[in-house]
C-alpha positions as CSV (number, residue, x, y, z in Angstrom):
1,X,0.0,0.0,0.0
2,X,2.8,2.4,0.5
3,X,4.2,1.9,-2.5
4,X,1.0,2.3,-4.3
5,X,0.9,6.3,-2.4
6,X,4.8,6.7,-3.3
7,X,3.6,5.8,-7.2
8,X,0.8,8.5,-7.3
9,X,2.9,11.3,-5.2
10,X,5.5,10.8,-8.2
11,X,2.3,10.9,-11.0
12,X,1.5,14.2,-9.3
13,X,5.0,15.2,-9.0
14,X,5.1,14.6,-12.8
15,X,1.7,16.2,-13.4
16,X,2.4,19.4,-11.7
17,X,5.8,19.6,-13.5
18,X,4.0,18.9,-16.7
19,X,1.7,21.3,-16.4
20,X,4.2,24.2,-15.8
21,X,5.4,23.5,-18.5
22,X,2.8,23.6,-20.6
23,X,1.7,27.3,-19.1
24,X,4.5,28.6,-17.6
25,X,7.1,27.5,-20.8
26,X,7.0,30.8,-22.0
27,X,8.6,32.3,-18.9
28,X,12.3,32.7,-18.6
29,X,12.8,31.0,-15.4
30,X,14.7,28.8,-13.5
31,X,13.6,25.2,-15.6
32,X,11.9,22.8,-12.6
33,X,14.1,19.8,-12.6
34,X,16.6,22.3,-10.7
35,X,13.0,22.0,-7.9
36,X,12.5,18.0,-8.5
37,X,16.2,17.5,-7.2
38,X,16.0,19.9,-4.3
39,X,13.3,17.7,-3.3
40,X,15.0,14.6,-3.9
41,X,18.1,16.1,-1.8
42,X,15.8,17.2,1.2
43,X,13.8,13.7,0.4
44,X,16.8,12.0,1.0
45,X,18.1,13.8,4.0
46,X,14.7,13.4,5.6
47,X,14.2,9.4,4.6
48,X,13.6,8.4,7.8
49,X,10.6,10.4,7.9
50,X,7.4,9.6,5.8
51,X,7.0,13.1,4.7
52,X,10.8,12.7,3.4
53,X,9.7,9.4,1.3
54,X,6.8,11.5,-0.3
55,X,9.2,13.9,-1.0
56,X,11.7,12.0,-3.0
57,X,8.8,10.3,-4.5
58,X,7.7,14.0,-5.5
59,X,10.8,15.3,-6.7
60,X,11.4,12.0,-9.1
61,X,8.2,12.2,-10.6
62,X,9.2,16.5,-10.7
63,X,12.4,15.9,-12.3
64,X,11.0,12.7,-14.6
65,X,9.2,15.7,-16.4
66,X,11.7,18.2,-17.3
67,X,14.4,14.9,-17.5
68,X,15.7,16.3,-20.9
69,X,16.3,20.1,-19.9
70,X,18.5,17.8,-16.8
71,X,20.3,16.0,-19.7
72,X,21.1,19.5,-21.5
73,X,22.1,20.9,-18.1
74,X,19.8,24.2,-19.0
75,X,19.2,26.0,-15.5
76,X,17.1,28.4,-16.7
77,X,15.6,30.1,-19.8
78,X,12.7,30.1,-21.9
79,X,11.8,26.3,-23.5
80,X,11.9,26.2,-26.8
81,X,8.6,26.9,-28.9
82,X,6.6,24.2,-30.5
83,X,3.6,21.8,-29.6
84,X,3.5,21.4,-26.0
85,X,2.3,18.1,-24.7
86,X,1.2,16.2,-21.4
87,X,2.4,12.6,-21.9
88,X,6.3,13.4,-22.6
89,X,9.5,14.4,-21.5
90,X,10.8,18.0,-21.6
């Protein structure tokens, strides 16, 4: 069962990375795996804890989202214009 919880805290993790994406892309910002991995870090440091496990949980679905801006090492800027999508990886 707790595994099942960690599952849809990273869906909504992913989600609510996914949809900044989609409305915020246009923004030059800081790009929000930088946030997924300050919540894995903090996740992490706080395992012991359940509110650290939901944590990582939430920053690896975060992170997951924006997992090719990570590859590319872009901190922060605009993303680049085109089709904007829910089920992929930005």
């Amino acid at each position: 069962m707790e595994f099942l919880l960690l599952l849809v805290i990273a869906f909504g993790g992913y989600t609510i990375g996914r949809v900044g994406h989609i409305l915020g892309g246009h923004l030059y910002a800081p790009h929000h795996w930088i946030y997924g991995v300050l919540a894995m870090i903090i996740g992490i440091i706080f395992i012991s804890e359940d509110w650290g496990k939901w944590l990582l949980a939430f920053g690896i679905g975060h992170t997951i989202s924006d997992a090719k801006d990570m590859k590319d090492l872009k901190f922060i800027g605009r993303d680049e214009p085109g089709p904007k999508k829910f089920w992929g990886i930005d």
